[in-house]
C-alpha positions, 0 to 999 in steps of 0.5 A: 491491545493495551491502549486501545479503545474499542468504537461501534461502527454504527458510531464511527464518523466515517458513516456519515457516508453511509447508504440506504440498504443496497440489493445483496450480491448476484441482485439481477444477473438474468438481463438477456443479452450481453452484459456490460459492467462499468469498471472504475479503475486508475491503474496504468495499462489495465485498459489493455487487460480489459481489452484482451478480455473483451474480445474474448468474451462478447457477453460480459463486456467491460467499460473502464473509465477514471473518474477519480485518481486513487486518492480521490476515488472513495469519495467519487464512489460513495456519492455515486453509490448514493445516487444510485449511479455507482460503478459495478467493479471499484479499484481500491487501494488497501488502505481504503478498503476499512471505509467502503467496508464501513460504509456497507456497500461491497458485495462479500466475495466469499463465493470465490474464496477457495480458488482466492487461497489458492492463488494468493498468500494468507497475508495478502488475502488477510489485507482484503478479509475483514472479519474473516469476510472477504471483500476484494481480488487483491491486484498488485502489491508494492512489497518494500526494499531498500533501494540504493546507489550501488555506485556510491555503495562500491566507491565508498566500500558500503554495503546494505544494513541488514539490521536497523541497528547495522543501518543507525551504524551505516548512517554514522559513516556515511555522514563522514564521507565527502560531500555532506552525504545521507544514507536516507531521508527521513519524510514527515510526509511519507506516513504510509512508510512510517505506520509501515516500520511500525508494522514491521516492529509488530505495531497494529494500529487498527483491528476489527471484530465484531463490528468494532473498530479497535485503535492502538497508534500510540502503542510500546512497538510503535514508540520504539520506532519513533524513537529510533527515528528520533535519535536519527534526527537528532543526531543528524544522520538522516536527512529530512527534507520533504518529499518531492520537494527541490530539495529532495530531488536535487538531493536525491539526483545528486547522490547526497541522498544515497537510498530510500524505502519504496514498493516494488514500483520504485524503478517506474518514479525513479526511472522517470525523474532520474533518468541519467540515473540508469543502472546505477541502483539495486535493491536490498532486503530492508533492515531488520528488527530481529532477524529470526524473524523477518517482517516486511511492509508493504508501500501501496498496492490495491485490489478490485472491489464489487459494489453490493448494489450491482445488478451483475454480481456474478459476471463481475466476480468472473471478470475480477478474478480472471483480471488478478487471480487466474494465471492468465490474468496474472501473466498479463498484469506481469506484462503490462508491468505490474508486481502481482499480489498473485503468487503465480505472477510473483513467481514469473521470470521476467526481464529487469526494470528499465532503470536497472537493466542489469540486475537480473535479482531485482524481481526475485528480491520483490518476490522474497520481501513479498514473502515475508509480508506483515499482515495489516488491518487498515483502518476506516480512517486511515487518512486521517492517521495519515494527515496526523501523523504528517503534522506532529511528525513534522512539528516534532522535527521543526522542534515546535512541539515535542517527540513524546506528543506525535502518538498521543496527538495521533492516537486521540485524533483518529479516536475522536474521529472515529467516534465522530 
C-alpha cells in the first residue's frame, strides 16, 4: 500500500483500554449444575431466540440484557471486562471488532472454524478473521442496494443506473424534471457508506498483520471516488442535506429525493418513518465501477463475540453458533426478520418487507448483492476515521476548506490516533 504507515499494536491509542492478561478459552467449564451465560446484545426480537433456546436446553441457559446500544456497547464492555464484571457473549458490530481485537480480551473461535466455512461465505468470515484468526459467529448482514421510488422511476420514464457513469448521467435528468427533484442525497455524515464506495472502488483503508495496523485512507482508489462525489456536488446533481435532519426527511417523503444507498434492513426505517409510502419503493443492484467485476459494500451487520475471561468458553461457543450459524439458528434469525450472514438463511424464501408488499424480488436482489461482498479489514479506530471523515466532508461541501484536504486531514487524523 503505497501511502500506508505500518503502527505496532503495542503502540496503538486504542490500547489505552487494554486489560491485564484474561484466563484463555474454555477457562472453567466444569461448574456442575446448569450453566447460565450472560449475553449482552441490542439486536431487536433476539430475545425470542434465546427464548427457543432455553426451553430446549435446561443446562446452559442464557440471560440477555442491553446495557448499551450498538454504538455505546465497546466501551460498556471494556470497562466491565476490566473490573472483572464482563459479559461471557458481546454482540458487535463489524466495525468494532478491530478494537476488542486490539485490546486482547476475545476468545479465538478457531475450535469452530470448519463447520463456520461451511456456513458462511469466505468474504463474510474474512469480516471476523484477523490474522487468519477467527474472532466472531457472523449474525446479520446489511448488503447495499439501490432503493428507490418506483412511482416516480415509471412517471418519468427511469430506470436504476447500473454504472456510476450511468448514475452521474441519471442525475443530469432528473434535475430537469418538475419540482426541483434529486435522483440521491449525498450526506457528509453518513461516513460508513462513503468508506463503502471506496470499498467498492478496491480502496483498503485498514490491513492487519503481524500485530500491525496498516493505514491507506488517503489512497488513488479512494481519491477517484471523492472526486466523483466532488463533481456531484459541485454541479448540483445530488442533494446534500444531513441525514435525518427535517430537510431530508421532508425531501425524502415528498419524493424530491428519489432514492438512496442502504443495507438490506432499509425497508424496517423506511416503513416506520414514511408509512404512506407503502409499495411505492423497489430496490436495485447498486451502480457499478466495472461491470466484470461487481463489488458490493455492505452498510451495517454484526456478529457474536466470546470474552476470553469466560469461564463457559464451550457452552458459549455451542450457544453462539447454533443462534447464527446452524440452519436452525438461521431460520429463526429469518423469522424474527433478520437478513442472515449465514448462507442458508440468504437462501430462504421468504415473504416480502412490509413496506413493499408486492415485490416478490426484494430478498432475492439482498441475496444477489450479498454475493458479491467486498471483503473489508475495519480497523481499531474506526470511529474515529468516521468522525474525520464527517468533518472534512462537511467543510469541503460548505466550501470552507478544500476537497483535495478531506483524505490527507483523514488520513494523518486516524494515523496519529493510532500511534497514540
Amino acid at each position: 500500500m503505497a501511502n500506508s504507515v505500518r503502527i505496532g499494536i503495542a503502540t496503538a491509542g486504542i490500547l489505552a483500554l487494554a486489560l491485564t492478561a484474561c484466563s484463555g478459552p474454555g477457562g472453567d467449564d466444569s461448574a456442575d449444575g446448569p450453566v447460565t451465560l450472560e449475553f449482552w446484545a441490542w439486536g431487536s426480537n433476539i430475545d425470542k431466540r434465546v427464548e427457543v433456546w432455553n426451553q430446549a436446553n435446561p443446562d446452559i441457559q442464557v440471560n440477555i440484557s442491553q446495557p448499551a446500544s450498538g454504538a455505546d456497547m465497546p466501551v460498556r464492555v471494556l470497562s466491565a471486562v476490566r473490573a472483572g464484571d464482563g459479559p461471557d457473549i458481546a454482540q458487535a458490530e463489524y466495525t468494532q471488532l478491530p478494537t476488542y481485537v486490539s485490546a486482547g480480551v476475545l476468545a479465538p473461535l478457531d475450535s469452530a472454524k470448519q463447520d463456520l466455512e461451511e456456513a458462511y461465505s469466505p468474504t463474510v468470515l474474512e469480516s471476523v478473521s484477523f490474522d487468519d484468526t477467527v474472532y466472531g459467529v457472523p449474525q446479520d448482514l446489511g448488503p447495499a442496494l439501490f432503493v428507490y421510488r418506483n412511482d416516480l422511476f415509471a412517471q418519468y420514464g427511469l430506470t436504476p443506473a447500473a454504472s456510476w457513469e450511468d448514475f452521474r448521467a441519471l442525475a443530469e435528468q432528473v434535475r430537469t424534471l418538475d419540482g426541483d427533484r434529486y435522483l440521491f442525497n449525498f450526506s457528509s455524515i453518513d461516513a460508513d457508506q462513503f468508506m463503502g464506495l471506496a470499498l467498492q472502488n478496491g480502496a483498503q483503508w485498514w490491513d492487519y498483520a503481524d500485530e500491525q495496523w496498516g493505514v491507506d485512507i488517503d489512497s488513488a482508489e479512494t481519491r477517484e471516488v471523492l472526486d466523483f462525489w466532488q463533481g456531484m456536488v459541485e454541479d448540483d446533481l445530488v442533494s446534500t442535506y444531513q441525514t435525518g435532519s427535517p430537510e431530508q426527511i421532508e425531501a425524502t417523503a415528498s419524493g424530491r429525493v428519489l432514492g438512496t444507498i442502504a443495507g438490506a434492513w432499509a425497508p424496517g426505517p423506511l416503513l416506520n418513518q414514511y408509512p404512506d409510502t407503502v409499495g411505492l419503493w423497489s430496490a436495485a443492484q447498486i451502480p457499478q465501477w466495472d461491470a466484470a467485476d461487481p463489488r458490493v459494500f455492505a452498510r451495517g451487520g454484526s456478529a457474536n463475540v466470546i470474552l476470553k475471561e469466560s469461564p463457559h468458553y464451550d457452552q458459549a461457543l455451542e450457544f453462539i453458533t447454533w443462534l447464527n450459524a446452524s440452519d436452525e439458528g438461521a431460520e429463526g434469525l429469518v423469522e424474527v426478520n433478520k437478513f442472515t450472514g449465514a448462507l442458508h438463511g440468504q437462501e430462504i424464501d421468504r415473504t416480502p418487507p412490509e413496506l413493499m408488499p408486492e415485490d416478490t424480488t426484494y430478498w432475492p436482489s439482498a441475496t444477489e448483492a450479498a454475493s458479491k461482498l467486498v471483503t473489508v479489514q475495519w480497523g481499531p479506530n474506526t470511529q474515529v476515521a468516521f468522525t474525520a471523515i464527517t468533518d472534512e466532508l462537511g467543510n469541503a461541501i460548505e466550501g470552507t476548506s478544500p476537497w483535495a484536504d478531506v483524505l490527507p486531514k483523514v488520513q494523518d487524523i486516524v494515523e496519529k490516533d493510532l500511534a497514540g
